[in-house]
ZASEVEX-653170 format. One line per 8 residues: number of its first residue (from 1); their letters; for each residue x, y, z of C-alpha. Coordinates in pm, 1 decimal, padded with zeros to 6 digits. Example, Ala and Ser with C-alpha at 12.3 -4.5 7.8 and 13.67 -1.06 7.14 Angstrom:
REM residues 2
1	as	01230.0/-00450.0/00780.0  01367.0/-00106.0/00714.0
This chain:
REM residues 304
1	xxxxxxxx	-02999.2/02652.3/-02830.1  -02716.0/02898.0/-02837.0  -02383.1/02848.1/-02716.7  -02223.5/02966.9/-02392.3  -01878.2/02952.3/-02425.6  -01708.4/02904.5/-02083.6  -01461.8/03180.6/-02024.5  -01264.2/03001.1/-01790.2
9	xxxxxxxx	-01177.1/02661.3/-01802.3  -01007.6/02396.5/-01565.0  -00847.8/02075.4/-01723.0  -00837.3/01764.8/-01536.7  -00581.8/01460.2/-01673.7  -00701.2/01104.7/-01614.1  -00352.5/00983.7/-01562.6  -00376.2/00601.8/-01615.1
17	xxxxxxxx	-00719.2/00428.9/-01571.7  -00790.4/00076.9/-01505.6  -00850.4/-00058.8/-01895.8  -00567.6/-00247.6/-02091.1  -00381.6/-00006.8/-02191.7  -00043.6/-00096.7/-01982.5  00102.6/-00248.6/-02259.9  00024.9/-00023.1/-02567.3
25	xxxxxxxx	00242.5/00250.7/-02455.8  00534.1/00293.5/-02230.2  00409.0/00626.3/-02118.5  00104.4/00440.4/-01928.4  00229.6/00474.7/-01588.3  00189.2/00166.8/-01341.5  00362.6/00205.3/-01016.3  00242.1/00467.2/-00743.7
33	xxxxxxxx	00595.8/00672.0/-00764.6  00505.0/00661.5/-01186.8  00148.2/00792.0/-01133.8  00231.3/01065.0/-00927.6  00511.2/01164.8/-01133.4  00255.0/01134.2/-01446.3  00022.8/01408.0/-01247.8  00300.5/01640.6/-01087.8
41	xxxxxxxx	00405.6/01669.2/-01455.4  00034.0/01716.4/-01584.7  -00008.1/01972.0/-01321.0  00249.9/02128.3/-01452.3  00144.6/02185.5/-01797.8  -00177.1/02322.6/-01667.2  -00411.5/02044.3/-01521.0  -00588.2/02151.9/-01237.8
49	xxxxxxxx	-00730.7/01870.0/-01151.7  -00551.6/01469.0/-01159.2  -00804.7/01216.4/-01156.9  -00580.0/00892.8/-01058.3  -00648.2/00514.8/-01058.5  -00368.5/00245.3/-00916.3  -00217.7/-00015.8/-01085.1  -00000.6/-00342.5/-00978.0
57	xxxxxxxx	00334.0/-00197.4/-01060.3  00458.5/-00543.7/-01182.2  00176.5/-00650.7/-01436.3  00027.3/-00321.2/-01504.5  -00324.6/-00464.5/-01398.4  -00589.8/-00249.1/-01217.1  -00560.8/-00253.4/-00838.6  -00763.9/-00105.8/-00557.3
65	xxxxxxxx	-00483.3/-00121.6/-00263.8  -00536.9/00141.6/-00038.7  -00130.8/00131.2/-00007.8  -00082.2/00229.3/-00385.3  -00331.7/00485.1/-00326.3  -00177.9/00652.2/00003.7  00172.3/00649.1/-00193.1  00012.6/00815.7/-00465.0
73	xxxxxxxx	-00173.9/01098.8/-00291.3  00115.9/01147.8/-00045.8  00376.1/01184.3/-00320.4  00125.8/01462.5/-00509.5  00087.0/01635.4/-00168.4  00419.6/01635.3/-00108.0  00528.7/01760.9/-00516.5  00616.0/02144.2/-00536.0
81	xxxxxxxx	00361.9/02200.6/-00745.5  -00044.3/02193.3/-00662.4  -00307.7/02003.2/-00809.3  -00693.8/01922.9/-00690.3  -00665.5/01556.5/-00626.7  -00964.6/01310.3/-00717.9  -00965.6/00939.2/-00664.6  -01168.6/00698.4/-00896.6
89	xxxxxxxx	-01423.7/00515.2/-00667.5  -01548.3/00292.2/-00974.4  -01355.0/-00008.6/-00875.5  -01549.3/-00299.8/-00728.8  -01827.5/-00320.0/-00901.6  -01732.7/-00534.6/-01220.9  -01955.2/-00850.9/-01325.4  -01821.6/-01052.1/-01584.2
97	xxxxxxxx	-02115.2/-01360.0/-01668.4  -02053.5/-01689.8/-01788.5  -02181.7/-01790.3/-02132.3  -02478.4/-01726.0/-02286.3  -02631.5/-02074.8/-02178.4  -02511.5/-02054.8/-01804.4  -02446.6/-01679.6/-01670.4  -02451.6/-01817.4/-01332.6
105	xxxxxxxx	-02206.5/-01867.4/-01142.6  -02009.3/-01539.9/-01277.5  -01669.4/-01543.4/-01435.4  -01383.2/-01476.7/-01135.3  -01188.4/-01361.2/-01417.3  -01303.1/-00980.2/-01483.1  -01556.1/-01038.5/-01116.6  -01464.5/-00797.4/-00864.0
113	xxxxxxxx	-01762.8/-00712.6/-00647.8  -01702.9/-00556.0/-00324.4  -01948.4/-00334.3/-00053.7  -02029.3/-00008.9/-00068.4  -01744.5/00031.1/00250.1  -01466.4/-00141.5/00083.2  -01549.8/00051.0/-00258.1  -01465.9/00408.8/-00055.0
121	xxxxxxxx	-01233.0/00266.2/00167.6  -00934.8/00462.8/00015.6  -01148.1/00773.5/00005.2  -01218.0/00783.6/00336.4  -00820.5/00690.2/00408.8  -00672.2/00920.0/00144.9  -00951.3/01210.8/00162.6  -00937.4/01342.4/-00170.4
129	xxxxxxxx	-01103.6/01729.2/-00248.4  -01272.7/01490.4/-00552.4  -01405.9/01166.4/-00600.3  -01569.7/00977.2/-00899.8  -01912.3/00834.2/-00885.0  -02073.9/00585.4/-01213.5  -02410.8/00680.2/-01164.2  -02540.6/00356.8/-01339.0
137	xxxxxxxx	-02486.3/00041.6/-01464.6  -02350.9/00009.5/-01837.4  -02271.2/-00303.3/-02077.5  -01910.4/-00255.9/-02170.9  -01766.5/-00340.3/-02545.2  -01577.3/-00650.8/-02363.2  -01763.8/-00974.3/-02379.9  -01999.0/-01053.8/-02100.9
145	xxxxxxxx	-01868.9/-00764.8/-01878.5  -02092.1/-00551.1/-01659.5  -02023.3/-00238.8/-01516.7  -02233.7/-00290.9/-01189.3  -02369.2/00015.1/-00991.1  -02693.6/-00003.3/-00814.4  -02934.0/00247.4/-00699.6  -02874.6/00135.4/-00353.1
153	xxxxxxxx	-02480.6/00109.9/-00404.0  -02479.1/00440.1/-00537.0  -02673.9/00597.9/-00263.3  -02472.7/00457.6/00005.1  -02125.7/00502.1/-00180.5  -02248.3/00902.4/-00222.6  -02342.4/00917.9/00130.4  -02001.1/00802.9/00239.4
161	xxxxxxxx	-01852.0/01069.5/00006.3  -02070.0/01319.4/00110.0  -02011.6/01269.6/00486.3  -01647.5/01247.3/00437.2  -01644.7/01637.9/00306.9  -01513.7/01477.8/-00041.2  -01688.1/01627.4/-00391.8  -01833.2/01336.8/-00596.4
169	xxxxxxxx	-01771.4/01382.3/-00921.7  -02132.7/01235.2/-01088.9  -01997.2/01019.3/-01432.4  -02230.6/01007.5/-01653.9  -02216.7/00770.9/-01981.6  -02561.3/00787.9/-02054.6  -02831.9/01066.1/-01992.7  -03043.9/00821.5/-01745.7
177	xxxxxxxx	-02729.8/00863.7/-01514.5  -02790.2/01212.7/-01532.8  -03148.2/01130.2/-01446.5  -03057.4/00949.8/-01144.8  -02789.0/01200.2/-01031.1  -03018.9/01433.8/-01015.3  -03254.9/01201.5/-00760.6  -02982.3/01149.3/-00580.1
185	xxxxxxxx	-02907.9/01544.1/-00519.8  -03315.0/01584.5/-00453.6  -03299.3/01358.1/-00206.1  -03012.2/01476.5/-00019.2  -02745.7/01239.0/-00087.7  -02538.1/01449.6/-00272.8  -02479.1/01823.8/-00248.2  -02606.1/02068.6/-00459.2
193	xxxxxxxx	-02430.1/02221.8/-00700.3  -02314.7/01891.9/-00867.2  -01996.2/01811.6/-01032.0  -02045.5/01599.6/-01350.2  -01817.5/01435.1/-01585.2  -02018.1/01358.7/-01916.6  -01782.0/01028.2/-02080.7  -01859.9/01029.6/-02454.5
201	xxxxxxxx	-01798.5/00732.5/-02678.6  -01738.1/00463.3/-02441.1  -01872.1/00136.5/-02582.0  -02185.5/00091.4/-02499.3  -02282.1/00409.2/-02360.9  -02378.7/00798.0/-02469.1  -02223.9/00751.1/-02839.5  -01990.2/00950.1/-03030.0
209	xxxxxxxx	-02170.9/01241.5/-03164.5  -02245.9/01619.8/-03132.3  -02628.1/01547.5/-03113.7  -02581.1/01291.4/-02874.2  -02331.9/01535.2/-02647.4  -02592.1/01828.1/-02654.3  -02880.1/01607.0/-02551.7  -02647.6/01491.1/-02259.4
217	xxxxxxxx	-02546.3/01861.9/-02181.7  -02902.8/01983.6/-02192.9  -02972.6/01726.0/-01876.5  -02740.6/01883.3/-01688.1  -02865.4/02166.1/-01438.9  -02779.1/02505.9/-01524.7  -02609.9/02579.7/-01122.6  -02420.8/02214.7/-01214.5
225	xxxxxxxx	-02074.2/02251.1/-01343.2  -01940.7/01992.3/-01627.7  -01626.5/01841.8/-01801.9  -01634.8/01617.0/-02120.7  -01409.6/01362.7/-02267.8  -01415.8/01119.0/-02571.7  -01184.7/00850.3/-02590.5  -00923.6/00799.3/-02905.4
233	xxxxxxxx	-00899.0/01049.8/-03185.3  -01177.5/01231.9/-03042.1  -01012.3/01353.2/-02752.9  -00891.2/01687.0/-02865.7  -01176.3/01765.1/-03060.0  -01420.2/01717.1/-02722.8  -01235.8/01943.4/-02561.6  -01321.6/02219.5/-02817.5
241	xxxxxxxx	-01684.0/02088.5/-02779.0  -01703.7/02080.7/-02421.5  -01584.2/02476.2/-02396.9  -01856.4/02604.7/-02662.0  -02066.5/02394.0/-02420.3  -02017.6/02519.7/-02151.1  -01823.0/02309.9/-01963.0  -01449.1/02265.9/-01900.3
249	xxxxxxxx	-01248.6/01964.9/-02029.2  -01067.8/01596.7/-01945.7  -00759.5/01475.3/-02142.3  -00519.6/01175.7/-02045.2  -00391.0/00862.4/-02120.5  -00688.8/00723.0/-01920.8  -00902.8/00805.7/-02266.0  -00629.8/00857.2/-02477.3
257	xxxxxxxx	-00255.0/00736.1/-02582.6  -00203.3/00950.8/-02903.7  -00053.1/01270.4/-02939.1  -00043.5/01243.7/-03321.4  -00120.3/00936.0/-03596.1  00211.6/00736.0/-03484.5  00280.5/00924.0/-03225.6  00259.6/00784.3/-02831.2
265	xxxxxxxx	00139.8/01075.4/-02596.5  00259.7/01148.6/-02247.1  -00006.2/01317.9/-01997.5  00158.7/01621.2/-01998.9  00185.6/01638.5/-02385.9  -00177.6/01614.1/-02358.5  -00247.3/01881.3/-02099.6  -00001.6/02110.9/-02319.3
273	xxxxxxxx	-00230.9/02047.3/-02637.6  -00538.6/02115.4/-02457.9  -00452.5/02411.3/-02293.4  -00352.3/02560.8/-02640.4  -00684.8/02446.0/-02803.6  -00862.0/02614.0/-02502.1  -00632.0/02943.0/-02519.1  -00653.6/02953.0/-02893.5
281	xxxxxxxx	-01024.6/02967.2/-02859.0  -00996.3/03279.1/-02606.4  -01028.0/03152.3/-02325.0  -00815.3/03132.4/-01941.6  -00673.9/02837.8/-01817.2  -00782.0/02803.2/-01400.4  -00560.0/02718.0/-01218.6  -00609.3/02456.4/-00879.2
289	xxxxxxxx	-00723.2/02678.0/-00612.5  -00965.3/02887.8/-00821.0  -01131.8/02537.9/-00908.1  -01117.8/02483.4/-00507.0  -01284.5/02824.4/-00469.9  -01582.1/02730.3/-00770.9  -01654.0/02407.0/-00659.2  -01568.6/02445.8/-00263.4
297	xxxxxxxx	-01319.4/02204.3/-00232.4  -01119.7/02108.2/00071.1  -00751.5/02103.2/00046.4  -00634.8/01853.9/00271.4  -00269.9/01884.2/00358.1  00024.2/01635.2/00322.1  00078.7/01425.7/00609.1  00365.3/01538.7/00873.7
């Protein structure tokens, strides 16, 4: 199929994630004041969009208190400089097995299994213009660790989302996730045009390749708009890929802690390097409210 370049493209930093990266590089933020600064200064270089998780500021480890995620979306509201904001919703919904010989009962270590409610409780507090979505369940490349999301978990999460005014943002790590995205706009659920973030590379999901990456793009709905990562190495490259796609492009320390071989990245370092790679290839960088306008977003304003 031919190419369609996209002509204008958004960039959206995945500031910190939840994996176990705290203690590769000091540039992984951990406390809310550290992860807001990380996006304020992404937004800066020319991210659009943040896409934040929270972290216990102590130990680094992945955390879903709503008060980490309050301070962190009031401090970007409050930064003098504007960003779309979207809020992971993937927490909760991590199985980790026993052995081999007796899965049952699961592991507490790695188990964090929560309702639908609980899983969008700081969405509904925090009211983000995005939100993510996993739309499916996916080994992971970490022992007996399952990345949990069923059918009816995903329907209810992306009616909560949905009825809150809040985008989901569909991520997809496999092209039957696209499959069921797609059921879950036909029925309703979610809105039509989707958002959808295709996540290359992740272990054991869509893998690393260009064939691979077209056969995920060519699943996605021509009205849909897309962004692409890749994790490591392959970061910058993907976002090359992702424009001659079609599609606009996610960088960030979530995916990524290298600027160069040897050389520990900051978020904003990474924003700066994508937007040349995107500029050098002729195209504009948008800025937060035209994504707002393309997607119709709702910009929710700091608290008084």
């Amino acid at each position: 199929m031919p190419l369609t370049m996209t002509q204008e493209v958004f960039i959206t930093c995945a500031v910190t994630g939840s994996g176990g990266t705290q203690d590769r590089s000091p540039h992984v933020p951990r406390s809310p004041k550290e992860i807001a600064d990380s996006a304020i200064a992404a937004a800066k270089a020319g991210a659009a969009v943040v896409h934040c998780h929270v972290r216990e500021p102590e130990t680094g480890a992945p955390s879903r208190k709503l008060e980490y995620y309050r301070e962190v979306t009031d401090r970007i509201r409050d930064a003098d400089v504007d960003v779309v904001l979207n809020l992971t919703a993937g927490m909760g919904g991590d199985i980790t097995f026993g052995s081999t010989d007796n899965p049952l009962p699961v592991n507490p270590k790695g188990t964090d299994m929560v309702g639908a409610e609980e899983r969008v409780a700081h969405v509904a507090e925090c009211l983000p213009e995005i939100c993510t979505l996993d739309c499916g369940t996916m080994n992971f490349a970490e022992a007996d660790y399952v990345m949990t999301n069923t059918p009816g978990m995903l329907r209810a999460m992306g009616k909560m989302m949905t009825d809150l005014g809040v985008k989901a943002e569909i991520e997809a790590f496999d092209t039957g996730h696209l499959w069921f995205a797609k059921e879950l706009v036909k029925e309703g659920i979610l809105e039509d045009p989707a958002l959808v973030q295709l996540c290359m590379g992740v272990p054991w999901g869509a893998p690393n390749d260009l064939n691979t990456f077209m056969a995920m793009v060519n699943n996605v709905p021509d009205t849909w708009t897309f962004s692409a990562f890749s994790l490591g190495r392959n970061q910058m490259a993907y976002a090359a890929a992702a424009v001659l796609a079609g599609g606009h492009v996610r960088v960030g320390l979530e995916d990524n802690l290298w600027l160069d071989k040897g050389v520990l990245a900051t978020n904003a370092q990474l924003v700066e390097r994508a937007v040349g790679i995107v500029q050098g290839m002729g195209a504009k960088i948008m800025g937060p409210q035209a994504v707002r306008d393309k997607l119709g977003l709702t910009k929710r304003a700091p608290r008084g």
